[in-house]
Residue, then its C-alpha position, 0 to 999 in steps of 0.5 A: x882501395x887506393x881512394x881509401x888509402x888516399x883518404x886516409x893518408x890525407x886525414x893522418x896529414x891533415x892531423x900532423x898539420x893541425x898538432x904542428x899549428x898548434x905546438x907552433x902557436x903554443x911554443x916550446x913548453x917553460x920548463x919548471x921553476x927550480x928555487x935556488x935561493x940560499x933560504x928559499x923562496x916564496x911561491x904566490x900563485x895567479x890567484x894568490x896575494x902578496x902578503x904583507x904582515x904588520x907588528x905594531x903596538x896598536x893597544x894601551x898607551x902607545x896605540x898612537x905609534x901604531x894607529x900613526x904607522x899603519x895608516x902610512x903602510x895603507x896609504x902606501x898599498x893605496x898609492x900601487x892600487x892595491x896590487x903588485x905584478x898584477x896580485x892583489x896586496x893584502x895587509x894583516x896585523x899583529x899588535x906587538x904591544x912595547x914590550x918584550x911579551x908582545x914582540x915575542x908574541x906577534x913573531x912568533x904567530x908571524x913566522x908560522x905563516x908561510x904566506x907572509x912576504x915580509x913584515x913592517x914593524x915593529x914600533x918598540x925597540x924593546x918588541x923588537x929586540x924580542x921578535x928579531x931572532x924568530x923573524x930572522x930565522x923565518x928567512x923574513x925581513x922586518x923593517x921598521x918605522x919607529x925602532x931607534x935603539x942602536x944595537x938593533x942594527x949593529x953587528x955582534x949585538x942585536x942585529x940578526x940577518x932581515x931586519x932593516x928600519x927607516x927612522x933614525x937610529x939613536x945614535x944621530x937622535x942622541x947626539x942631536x938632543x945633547x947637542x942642542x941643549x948645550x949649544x942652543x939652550x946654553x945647558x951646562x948640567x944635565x940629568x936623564x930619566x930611563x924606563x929600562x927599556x932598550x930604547x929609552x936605556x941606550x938614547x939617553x946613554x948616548x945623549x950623556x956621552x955627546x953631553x959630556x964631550x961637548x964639554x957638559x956635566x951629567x949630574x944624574x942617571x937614574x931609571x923608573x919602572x914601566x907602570x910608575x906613576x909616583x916620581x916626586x921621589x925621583x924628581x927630588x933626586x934630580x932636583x938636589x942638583x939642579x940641573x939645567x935640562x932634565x932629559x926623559x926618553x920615555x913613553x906615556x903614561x910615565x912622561x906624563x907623570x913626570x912633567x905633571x909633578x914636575x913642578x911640585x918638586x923645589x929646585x927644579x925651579x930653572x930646569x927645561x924639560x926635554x923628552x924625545x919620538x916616544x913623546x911626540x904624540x897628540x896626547x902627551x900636551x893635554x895628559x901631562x898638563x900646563x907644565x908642559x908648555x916649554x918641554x922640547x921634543x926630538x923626534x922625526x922632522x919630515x918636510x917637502x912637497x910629497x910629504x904634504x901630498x901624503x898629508x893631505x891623503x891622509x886626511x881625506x882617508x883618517x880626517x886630521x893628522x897623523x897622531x905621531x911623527x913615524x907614518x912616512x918612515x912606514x909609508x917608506x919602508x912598505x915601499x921598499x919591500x914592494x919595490x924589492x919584490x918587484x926586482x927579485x921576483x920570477x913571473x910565469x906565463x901564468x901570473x905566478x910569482x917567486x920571490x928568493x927570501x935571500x934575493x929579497x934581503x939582498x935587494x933590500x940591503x943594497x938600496x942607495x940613493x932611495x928617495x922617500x918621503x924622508x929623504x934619501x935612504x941607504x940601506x947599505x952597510x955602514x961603519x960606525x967606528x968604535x961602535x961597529x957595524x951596522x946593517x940595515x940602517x936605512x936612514x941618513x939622520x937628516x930627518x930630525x929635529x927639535x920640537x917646542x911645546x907651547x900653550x898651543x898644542x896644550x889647547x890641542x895644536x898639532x903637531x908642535x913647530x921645529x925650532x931646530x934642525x940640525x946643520x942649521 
């Protein structure tokens, strides 16, 4: 019996040796993940993405925007290998079109997906002013390559908590457009065309103001109608004062149709044609015809060693060249989100990742000093005077310029030489 006892004895501690390897090797066990972020928060398990979504307008005439900003966000996914914290990244689109319609639309399908990290888009200042309060109210964040219009980033008018933009806001494009047709093409007099859209309606609004402060003369404002395609009529309206520079922030197809007939119009005989980033497309040369050598562009201006790097990734991706001026302000804004999952995201043992949707904007909209392809980037909070607020305006102004139109971008050159940029 005192055998068996011992026997038994020794195999009961052998067992408590055994679970106290065991407990010792596995440690004290992580208690469990509690989300307290003010919207909540996004759980991605070990073999789940990190899902990004696109809004893009990637059917009709301003396919271009589109197709130019998602290869930017690709090759921006291509450069982390594919992966973020040890997931897969996958990339799904809605076209969000340019227009109030399609913004709705694609937010809408959005935010009914709870996978969706965080969105790139959307390319029309009119599909965003549409989509901003659905994404908002999504706890997402948006941050675009192409939206211009002011008032989306300004508080107390479209802004809505979330959304962010890399490109220029209109405020730096308009100011820039007035002031090189009045310092460097010695205009005096001007006219400007709208299409009614957000974009369109507030660049020429401010282009007319720095216009007229610099000391200039707006002789016209006038609007056409998405899907026009007559302008003599609005072009005789113009040409009865002769201004010295017509300024046309539109699209395609209307741009086109403007510099076509421009010239069967009398009095327009002495007037430049300026237009701005919703032109600056490898397309708008060779659909608006020969009257268009001599038009100038606004629009992106991006230069430098890592831009040439990125050039050269999409050509060996796409072939050619990018068909728009916005793809590295998407290759920036993807990152950005990237980078601020990174910051704000709590990994298991496991592998799985959660992400505070409010940690995330707050990552987002503390960003200084960022170093993208277009530059230093601030997403901080900025104080536009008179103008207010604005939260999320991610870029400084400085990747702009003045592009000019020539007889070789109408043989299908692209894109156009800067011939100004400003502080020079």
């Amino acid at each position: 019996e005192k055998r068996t006892m011992s026997k038994r004895l020794l195999a009961i501690f052998a067992v408590l040796m055994i679970a106290s390897m065991v407990l010792s090797a596995c440690g004290p066990s992580a208690p469990a993940f509690e989300c307290t972020d003010a919207i909540g928060c996004l759980d991605i398990a070990p073999d789940e993405s990190v899902h990004l979504a696109s809004m893009l307008t990637i059917s009709g005439a301003t396919a271009f925007l589109g197709e130019d900003s998602k290869g930017g966000i690709e090759i921006a996914i291509d450069d982390r290998g594919g992966e973020i914290l040890g997931h897969e990244i996958i990339l799904t689109g809605e076209d969000s079109g340019c227009n109030a319609e399609g913004g709705q639309t694609a937010a809408t399908k959005v935010a009914s997906d709870p996978t969706i990290v965080g969105v790139i888009g959307t390319n029309c200042s009119s599909a965003a002013t549409a989509a901003i309060d659905t994404i908002s109210d999504a706890g997402l964040v948006m941050i675009s390559s192409s939206n211009t219009a002011p008032a989306l980033t300004i508080e107390g008018e479209t802004w809505k908590p979330g959304y962010y933009r890399v490109c220029h806001t209109d405020l730096f494009q308009g100011a820039v457009a007035a002031e090189f047709a009045y310092n460097e093409l010695g205009a005096r007099t001007t006219a400007t065309i709208h299409d009614g859209s957000p974009y369109a309606d507030q660049l020429q609004a401010v282009y007319s103001k720095r216009f007229v402060e610099l000391g200039g003369e707006v002789t016209f404002e006038g609007a056409i109608n998405v899907g026009d395609t007559d302008m003599r009529t609005i072009l005789t309206t113009v040409a009865a004062d002769s201004p010295d520079v017509l300024y046309f922030p539109i699209f395609e197809p209307e741009g086109d149709f403007i510099v076509a007939q421009f010239s069967e119009v009398s009095g327009l005989e002495n007037t430049t044609l300026m237009g701005a980033d919703g032109l600056l497309a490898d397309s708008f040369p060779e659909n608006s015809g020969p009257n268009v050598v001599g038009t100038y562009l606004s629009g992106p201006y991006v230069v430098g060693e890592a831009y040439d790097a990125f050039l050269d990734k999409w050509e060996a991706k796409y072939g050619g060249v990018p068909p728009s001026g916005f793809h590295a302000f998407a290759y920036d804004g993807t990152n950005i989100i990237l980078d601020a999952v990174e910051a704000v995201a709590i990994v298991d043992e496991d592998g799985t990742l959660h992400i505070g949707r409010q940690a995330l904007r707050d990552s987002m909209s503390s960003l200084a000093n960022y170093q993208g392809l277009t530059g230093a980037l601030d997403c901080t909070d900025k104080d536009f005077g008179e103008i207010g607020t604005s939260h999320g305006d991610c870029a400084t102004g400085g990747a702009l310029g003045i592009f000019e139109i020539g007889q070789a971008e109408l043989d299908g050159n692209w894109p156009p030489p800067a011939v100004y940029t400003p502080g020079e």
